[in-house]
LUMGU-444508 format. One record per residue (C-alpha): residue number from 1; chain; x, y, z. Coordinates in Angstrom, 3 decimals. Example, Ala and Ser with C-alpha at 12.3 -4.5 7.8 and 13.67 -1.06 7.14 Angstrom:
<1 'A' <12.300 -4.500 7.800>>
<2 'A' <13.670 -1.060 7.140>>
//
This chain:
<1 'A' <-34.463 -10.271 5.703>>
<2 'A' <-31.622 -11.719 3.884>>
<3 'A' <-32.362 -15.496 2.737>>
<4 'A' <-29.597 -18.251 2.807>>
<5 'A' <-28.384 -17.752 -0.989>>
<6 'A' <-28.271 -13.907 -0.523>>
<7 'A' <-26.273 -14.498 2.503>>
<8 'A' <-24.189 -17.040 1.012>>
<9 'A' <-23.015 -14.720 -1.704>>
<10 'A' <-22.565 -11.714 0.513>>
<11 'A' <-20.144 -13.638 2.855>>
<12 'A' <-18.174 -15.002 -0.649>>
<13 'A' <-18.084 -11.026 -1.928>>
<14 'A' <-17.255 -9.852 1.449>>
<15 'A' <-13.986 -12.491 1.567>>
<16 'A' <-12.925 -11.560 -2.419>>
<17 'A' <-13.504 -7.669 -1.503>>
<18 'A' <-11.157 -8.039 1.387>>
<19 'A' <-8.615 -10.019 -1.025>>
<20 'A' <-9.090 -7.163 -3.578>>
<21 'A' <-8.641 -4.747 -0.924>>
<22 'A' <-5.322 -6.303 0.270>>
<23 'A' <-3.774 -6.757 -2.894>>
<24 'A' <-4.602 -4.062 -5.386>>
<25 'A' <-4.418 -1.083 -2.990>>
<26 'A' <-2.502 -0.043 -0.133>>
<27 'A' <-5.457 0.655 2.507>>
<28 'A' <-4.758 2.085 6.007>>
<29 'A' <-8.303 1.855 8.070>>
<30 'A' <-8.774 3.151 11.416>>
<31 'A' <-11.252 3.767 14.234>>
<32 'A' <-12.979 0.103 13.241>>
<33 'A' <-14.083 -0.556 17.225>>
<34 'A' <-16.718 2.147 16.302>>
<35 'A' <-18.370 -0.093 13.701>>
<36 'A' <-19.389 -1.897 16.713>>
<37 'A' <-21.891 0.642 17.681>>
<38 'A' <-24.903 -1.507 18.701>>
<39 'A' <-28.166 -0.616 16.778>>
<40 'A' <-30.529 1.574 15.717>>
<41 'A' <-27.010 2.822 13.853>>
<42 'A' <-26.660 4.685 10.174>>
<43 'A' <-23.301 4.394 8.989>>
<44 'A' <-22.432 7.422 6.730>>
<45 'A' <-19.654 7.989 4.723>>
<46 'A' <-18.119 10.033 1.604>>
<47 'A' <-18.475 8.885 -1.809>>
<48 'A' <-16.713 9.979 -4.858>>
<49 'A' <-16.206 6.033 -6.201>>
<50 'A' <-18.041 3.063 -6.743>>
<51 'A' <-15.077 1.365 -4.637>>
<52 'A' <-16.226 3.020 -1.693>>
<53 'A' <-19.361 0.576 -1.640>>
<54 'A' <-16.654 -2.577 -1.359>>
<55 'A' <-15.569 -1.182 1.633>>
<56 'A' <-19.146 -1.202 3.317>>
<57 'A' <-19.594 -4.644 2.027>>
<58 'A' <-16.426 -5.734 3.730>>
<59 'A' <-15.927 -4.011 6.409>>
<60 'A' <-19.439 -3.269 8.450>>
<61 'A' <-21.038 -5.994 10.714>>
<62 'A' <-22.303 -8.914 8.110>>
<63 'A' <-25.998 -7.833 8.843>>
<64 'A' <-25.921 -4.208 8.092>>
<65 'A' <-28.393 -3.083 5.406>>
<66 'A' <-26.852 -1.573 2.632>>
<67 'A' <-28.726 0.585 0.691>>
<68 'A' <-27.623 1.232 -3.276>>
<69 'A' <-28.973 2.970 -6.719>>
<70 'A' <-31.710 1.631 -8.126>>
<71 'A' <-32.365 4.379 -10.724>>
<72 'A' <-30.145 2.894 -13.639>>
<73 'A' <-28.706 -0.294 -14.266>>
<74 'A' <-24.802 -0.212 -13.355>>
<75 'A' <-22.640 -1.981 -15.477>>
<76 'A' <-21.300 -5.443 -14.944>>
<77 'A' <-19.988 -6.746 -11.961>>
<78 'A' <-21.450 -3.941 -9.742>>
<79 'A' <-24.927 -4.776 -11.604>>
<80 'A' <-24.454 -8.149 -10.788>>
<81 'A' <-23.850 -7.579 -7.100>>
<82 'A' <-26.407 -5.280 -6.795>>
<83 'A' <-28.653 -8.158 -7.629>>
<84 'A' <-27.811 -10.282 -5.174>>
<85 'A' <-26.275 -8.609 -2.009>>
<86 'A' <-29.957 -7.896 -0.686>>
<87 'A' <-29.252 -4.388 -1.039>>
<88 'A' <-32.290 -1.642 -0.158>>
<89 'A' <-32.607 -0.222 -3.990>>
<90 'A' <-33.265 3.275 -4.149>>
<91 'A' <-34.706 5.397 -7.021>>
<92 'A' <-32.377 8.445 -6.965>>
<93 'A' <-34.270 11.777 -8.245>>
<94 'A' <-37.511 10.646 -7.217>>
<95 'A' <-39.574 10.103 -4.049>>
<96 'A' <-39.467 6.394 -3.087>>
<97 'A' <-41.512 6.158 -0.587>>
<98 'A' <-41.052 2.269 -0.609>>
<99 'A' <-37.398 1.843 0.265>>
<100 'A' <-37.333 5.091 2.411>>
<101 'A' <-40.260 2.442 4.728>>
<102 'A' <-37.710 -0.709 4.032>>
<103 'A' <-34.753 2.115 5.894>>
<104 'A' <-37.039 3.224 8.845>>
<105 'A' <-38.011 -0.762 9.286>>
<106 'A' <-34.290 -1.940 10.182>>
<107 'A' <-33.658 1.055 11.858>>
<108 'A' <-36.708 0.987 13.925>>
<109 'A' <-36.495 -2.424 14.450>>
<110 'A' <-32.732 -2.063 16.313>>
<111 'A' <-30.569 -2.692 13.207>>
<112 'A' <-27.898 -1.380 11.097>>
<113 'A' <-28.195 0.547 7.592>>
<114 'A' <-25.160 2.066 5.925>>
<115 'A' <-25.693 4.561 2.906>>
<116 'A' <-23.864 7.532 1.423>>
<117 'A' <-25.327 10.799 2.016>>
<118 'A' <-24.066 12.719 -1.022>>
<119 'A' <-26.215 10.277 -3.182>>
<120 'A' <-23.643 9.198 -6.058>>
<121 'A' <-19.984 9.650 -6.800>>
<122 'A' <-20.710 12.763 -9.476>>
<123 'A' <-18.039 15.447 -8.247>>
<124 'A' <-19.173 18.159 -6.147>>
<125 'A' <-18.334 19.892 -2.519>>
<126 'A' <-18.468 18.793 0.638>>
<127 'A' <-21.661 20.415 1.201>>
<128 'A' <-23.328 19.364 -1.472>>
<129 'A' <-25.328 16.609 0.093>>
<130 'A' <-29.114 15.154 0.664>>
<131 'A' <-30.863 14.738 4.299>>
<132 'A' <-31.660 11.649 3.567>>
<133 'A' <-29.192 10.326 6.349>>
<134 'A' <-30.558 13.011 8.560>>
<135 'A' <-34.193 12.910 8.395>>
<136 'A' <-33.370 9.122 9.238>>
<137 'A' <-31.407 9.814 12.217>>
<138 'A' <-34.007 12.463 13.605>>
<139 'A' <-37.012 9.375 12.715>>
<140 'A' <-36.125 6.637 14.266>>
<141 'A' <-33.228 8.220 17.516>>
<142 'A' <-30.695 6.525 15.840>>
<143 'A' <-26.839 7.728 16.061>>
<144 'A' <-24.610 8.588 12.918>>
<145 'A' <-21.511 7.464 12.594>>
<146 'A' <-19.029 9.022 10.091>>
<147 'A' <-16.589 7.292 7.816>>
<148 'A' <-14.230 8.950 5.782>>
<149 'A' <-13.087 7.230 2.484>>
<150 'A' <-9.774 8.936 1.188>>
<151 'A' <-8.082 8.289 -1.774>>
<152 'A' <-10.790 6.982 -3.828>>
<153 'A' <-11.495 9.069 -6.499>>
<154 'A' <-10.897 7.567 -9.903>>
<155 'A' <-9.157 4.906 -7.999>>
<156 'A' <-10.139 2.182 -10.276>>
<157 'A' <-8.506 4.064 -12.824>>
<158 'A' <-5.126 3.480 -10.824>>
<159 'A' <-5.682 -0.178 -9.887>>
<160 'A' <-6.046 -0.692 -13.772>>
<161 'A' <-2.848 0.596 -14.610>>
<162 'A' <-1.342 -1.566 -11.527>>
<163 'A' <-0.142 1.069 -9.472>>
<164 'A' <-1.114 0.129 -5.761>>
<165 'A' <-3.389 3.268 -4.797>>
<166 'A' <-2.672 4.710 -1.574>>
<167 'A' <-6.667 4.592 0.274>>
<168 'A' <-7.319 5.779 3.667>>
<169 'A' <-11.015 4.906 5.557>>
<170 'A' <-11.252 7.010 9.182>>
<171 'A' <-14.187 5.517 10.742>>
<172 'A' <-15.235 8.373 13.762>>
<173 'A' <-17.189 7.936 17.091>>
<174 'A' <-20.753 8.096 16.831>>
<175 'A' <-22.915 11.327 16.493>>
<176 'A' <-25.787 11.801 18.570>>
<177 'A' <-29.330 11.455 16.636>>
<178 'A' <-30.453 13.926 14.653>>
<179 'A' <-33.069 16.297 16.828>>
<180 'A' <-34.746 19.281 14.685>>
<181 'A' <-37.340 21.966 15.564>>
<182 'A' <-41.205 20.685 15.985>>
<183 'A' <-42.170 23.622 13.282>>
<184 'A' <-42.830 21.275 9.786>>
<185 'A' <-41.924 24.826 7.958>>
<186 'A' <-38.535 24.761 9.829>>
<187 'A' <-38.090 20.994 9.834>>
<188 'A' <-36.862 20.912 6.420>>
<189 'A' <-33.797 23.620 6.234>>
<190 'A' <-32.905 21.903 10.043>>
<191 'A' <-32.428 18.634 8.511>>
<192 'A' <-30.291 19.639 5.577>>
<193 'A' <-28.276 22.091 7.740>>
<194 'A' <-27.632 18.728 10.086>>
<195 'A' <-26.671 16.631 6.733>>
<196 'A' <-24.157 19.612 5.779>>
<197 'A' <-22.840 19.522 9.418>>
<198 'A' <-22.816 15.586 9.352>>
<199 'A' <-20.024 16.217 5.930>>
<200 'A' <-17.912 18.596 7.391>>
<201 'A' <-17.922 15.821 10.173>>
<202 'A' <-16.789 13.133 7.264>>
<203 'A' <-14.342 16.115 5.803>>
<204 'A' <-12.716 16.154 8.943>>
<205 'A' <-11.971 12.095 8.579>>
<206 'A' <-10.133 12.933 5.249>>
<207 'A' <-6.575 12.885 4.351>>
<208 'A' <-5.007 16.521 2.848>>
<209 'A' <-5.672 15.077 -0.542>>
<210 'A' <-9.161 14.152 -0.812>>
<211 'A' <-10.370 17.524 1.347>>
<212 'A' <-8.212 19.328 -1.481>>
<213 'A' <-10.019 17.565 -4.425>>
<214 'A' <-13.441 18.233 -2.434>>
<215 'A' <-12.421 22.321 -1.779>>
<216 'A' <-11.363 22.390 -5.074>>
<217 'A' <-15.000 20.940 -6.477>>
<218 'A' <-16.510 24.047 -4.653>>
<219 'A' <-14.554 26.847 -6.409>>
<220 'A' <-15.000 25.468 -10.075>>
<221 'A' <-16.429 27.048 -12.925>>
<222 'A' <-17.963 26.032 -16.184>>
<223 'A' <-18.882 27.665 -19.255>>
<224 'A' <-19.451 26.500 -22.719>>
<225 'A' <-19.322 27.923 -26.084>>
<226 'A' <-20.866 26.220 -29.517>>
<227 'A' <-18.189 27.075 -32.317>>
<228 'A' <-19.644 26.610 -35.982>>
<229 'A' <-17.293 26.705 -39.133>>
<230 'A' <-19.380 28.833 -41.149>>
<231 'A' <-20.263 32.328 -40.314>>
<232 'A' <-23.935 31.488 -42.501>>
<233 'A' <-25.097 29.861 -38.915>>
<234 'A' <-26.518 32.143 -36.081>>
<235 'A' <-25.022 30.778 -32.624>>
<236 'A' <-27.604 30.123 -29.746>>
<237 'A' <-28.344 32.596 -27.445>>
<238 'A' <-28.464 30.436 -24.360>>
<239 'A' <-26.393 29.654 -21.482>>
<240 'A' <-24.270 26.725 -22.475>>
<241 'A' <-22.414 26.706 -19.255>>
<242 'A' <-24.637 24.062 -16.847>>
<243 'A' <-23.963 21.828 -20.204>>
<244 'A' <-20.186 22.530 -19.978>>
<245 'A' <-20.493 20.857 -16.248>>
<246 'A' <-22.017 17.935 -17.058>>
<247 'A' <-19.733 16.804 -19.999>>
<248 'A' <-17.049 18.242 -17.903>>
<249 'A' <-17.615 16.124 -14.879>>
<250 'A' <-15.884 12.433 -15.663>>
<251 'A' <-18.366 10.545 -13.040>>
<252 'A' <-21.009 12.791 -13.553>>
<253 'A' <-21.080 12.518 -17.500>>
<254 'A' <-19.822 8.584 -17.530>>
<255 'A' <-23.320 6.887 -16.654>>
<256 'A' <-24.880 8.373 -20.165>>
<257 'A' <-22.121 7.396 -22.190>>
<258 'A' <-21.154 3.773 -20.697>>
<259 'A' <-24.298 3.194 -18.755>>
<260 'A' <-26.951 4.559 -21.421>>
<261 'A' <-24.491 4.108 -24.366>>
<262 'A' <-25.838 7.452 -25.887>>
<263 'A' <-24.641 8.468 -29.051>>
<264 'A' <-22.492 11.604 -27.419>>
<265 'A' <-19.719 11.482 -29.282>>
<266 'A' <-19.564 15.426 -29.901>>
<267 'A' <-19.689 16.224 -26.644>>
<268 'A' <-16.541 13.932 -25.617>>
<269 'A' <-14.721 15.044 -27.531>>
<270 'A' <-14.424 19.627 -27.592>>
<271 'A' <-12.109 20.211 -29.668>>
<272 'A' <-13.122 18.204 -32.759>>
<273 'A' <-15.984 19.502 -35.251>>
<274 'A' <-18.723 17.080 -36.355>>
<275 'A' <-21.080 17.163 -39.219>>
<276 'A' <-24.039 18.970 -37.820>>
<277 'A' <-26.398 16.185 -37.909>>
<278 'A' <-24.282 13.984 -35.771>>
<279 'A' <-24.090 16.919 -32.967>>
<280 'A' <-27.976 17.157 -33.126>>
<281 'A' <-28.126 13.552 -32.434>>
<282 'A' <-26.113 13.678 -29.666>>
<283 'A' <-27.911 16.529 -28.247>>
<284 'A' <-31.259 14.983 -28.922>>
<285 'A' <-30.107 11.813 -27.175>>
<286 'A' <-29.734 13.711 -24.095>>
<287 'A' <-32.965 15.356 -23.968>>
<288 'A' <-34.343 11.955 -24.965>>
<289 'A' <-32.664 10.340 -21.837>>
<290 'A' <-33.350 13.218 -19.440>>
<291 'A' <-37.252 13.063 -20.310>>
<292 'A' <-38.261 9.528 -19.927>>
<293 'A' <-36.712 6.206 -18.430>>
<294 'A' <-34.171 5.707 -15.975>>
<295 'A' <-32.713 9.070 -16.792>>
<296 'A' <-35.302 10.893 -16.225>>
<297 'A' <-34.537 13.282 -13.305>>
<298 'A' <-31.286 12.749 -13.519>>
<299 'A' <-30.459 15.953 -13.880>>
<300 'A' <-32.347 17.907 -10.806>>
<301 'A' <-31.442 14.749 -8.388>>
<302 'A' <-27.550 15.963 -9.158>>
<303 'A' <-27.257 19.901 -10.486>>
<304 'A' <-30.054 21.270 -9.179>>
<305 'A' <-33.334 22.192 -10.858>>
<306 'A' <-32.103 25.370 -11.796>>
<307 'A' <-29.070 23.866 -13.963>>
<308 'A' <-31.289 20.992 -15.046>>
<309 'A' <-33.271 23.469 -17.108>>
<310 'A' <-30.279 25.476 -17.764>>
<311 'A' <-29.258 21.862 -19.692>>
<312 'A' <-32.142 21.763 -21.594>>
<313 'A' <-32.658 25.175 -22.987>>
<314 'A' <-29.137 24.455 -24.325>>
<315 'A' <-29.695 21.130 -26.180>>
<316 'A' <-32.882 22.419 -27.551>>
<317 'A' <-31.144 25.303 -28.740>>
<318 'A' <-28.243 23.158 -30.000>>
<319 'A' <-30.739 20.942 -32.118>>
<320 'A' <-32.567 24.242 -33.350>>
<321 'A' <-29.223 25.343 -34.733>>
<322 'A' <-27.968 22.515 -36.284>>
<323 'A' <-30.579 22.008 -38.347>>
<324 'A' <-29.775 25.324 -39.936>>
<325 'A' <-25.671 23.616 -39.906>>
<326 'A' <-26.751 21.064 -41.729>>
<327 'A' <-28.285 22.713 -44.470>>
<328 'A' <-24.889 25.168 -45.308>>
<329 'A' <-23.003 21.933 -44.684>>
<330 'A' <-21.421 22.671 -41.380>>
<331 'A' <-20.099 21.559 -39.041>>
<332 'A' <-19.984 22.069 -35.178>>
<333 'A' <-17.826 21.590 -32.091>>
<334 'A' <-18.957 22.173 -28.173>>
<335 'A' <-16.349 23.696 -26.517>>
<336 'A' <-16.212 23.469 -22.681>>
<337 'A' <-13.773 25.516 -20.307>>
<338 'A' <-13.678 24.901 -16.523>>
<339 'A' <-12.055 28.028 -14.394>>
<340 'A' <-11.159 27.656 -10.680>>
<341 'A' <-11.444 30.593 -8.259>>
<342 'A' <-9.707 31.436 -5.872>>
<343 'A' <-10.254 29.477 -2.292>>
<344 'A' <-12.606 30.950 0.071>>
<345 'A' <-12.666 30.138 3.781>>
<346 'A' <-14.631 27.194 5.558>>
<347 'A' <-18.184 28.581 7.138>>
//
């Protein structure tokens, strides 16, 4: 339950999101008579920006539960907000088990709870998405409904430079609850078959724009190459490609450089060499990061565990070779190239 200061400052953030809103974007919204859906209710939308979260604030019913990262500390003001909104924290990449029972108390107890089923803004596909929303529909009988944020990507990126961003939000009617099959080995691919269903629900809430930039998420590819001015130095003989995604990925890669602050220079920059010992820091940062702390699981929670090893070998290979860099005197550059296929149709 929200006390009087928390919902002091939510009303005062709600009124100066609505006059940010209004004046540094150009925001069409429609479909808001379905935000009156009484409760049990999950509101679910897209989320490939941080600014998608103002609109929750602003525009759900004042007592809906929002529910926001609680894995890493955000940077300043979202940090500050996070604080003291009376959000429901969640620790992304890891099973919470405490603010997964805060979600099933306000849903169970007839209330509202709005939350963004992709789990973070890091680009990916439409159907790249957690059942989080799902299993909570299919707990506690309560409906889903889908909001579509277009527009958003990178749009702070466009306010900054004053331009008036054109942002869409489609709010649709409710979906039923969730129901899946009573077999606990089937219960599992029924749920995230339902969250993949509830996105193309969301997809089909976006404008031409933002379905293109999700479409075009699904046919990228990455791969990496470690160049080395001195033919002395054997290259690894890893896969550097997963690592070529995640420094190729603006959102994806940002919270370790402006979040973490790591040292990660080499990788920001491809087509500059460094000294050899300043790429092995910046590759031993990561690994650093991505064992212990608030980074820690970081990696499988977005790429997959498959990639998030696929990282790994890579950086420990990296470090292994630039010690042998360092000793010729040479110096190093990671390359990364991203290829896009060709479109495939919807499933």
């Amino acid at each position: 339950m929200m006390t009087r200061r928390t919902r002091l400052i939510r009303r005062i953030l709600r009124w100066l999101g609505q006059i940010t809103i209004r004046l540094l974007t150009r925001t069409t919204i429609t479909g808001r008579e379905h935000l009156e859906t009484p409760g049990p209710v999950i509101y679910a939308g897209n989320h490939a920006s941080t600014f998608d979260a103002l609109f929750l604030l602003t525009m759900l019913p004042f007592e809906t539960a929002l529910v926001g990262p609680g894995d890493f500390k955000l940077l300043w003001p979202a940090n500050w907000v996070i604080e003291h909104v009376g959000l429901i924290l969640t620790r992304r990449g890891s099973v919470d088990r405490d603010s997964l029972k805060q979600m099933l108390d306000v849903l169970k107890g007839g209330g509202r709870l709005a939350l963004f089923p992709e789990g973070g803004t890091w680009e990916k596909p439409i159907d790249d998405v957690k059942s989080g929303a799902t299993y909570l529909s299919h707990a506690t009988g309560a409906p889903i409904v889908p909001m579509g944020f277009g527009g958003t990507y990178q749009v702070w990126r466009e306010i900054a430079r004053l331009r008036r961003p054109r942002v869409t939000v489609r709010i649709g009617p409710p979906l039923p609850p969730v129901t899946v099959p009573a077999e606990r080995a089937r219960r599992q691919d029924a749920l995230q078959a339902a969250a993949v269903d509830l996105m193309w629900h969301i997809y089909d809430l976006l404008p031409p724009e933002t379905r293109a930039h999700y479409d075009r998420m699904a046919r990228l590819q990455f791969s990496g190459r470690l160049l080395i001015d001195s033919s002395q130095v054997a290259l690894p003989d890893v896969s550097l490609d997963a690592l070529a995604e995640l420094v190729s990925k603006p959102n994806l890669f940002s919270p370790l450089v402006k979040n973490a602050r790591l040292p990660v220079k080499p990788f920001l920059r491809p087509r500059q060499f460094f000294p050899a010992h300043e790429m092995r820091t910046a590759a031993c940062a990561l690994l650093d990061a991505f064992s212990t702390g608030d980074f820690a699981g970081y990696l499988e929670y977005r790429l997959g565990e498959d990639k998030a090893d696929e990282v790994r070998a890579a950086l420990r290979a990296i470090t292994g070779v630039m010690d042998e860099a360092e000793r010729v005197g040479a110096k190093a550059s990671f390359q990364p190239a991203v290829r896009e296929m060709m479109p495939v149709g919807r499933s």
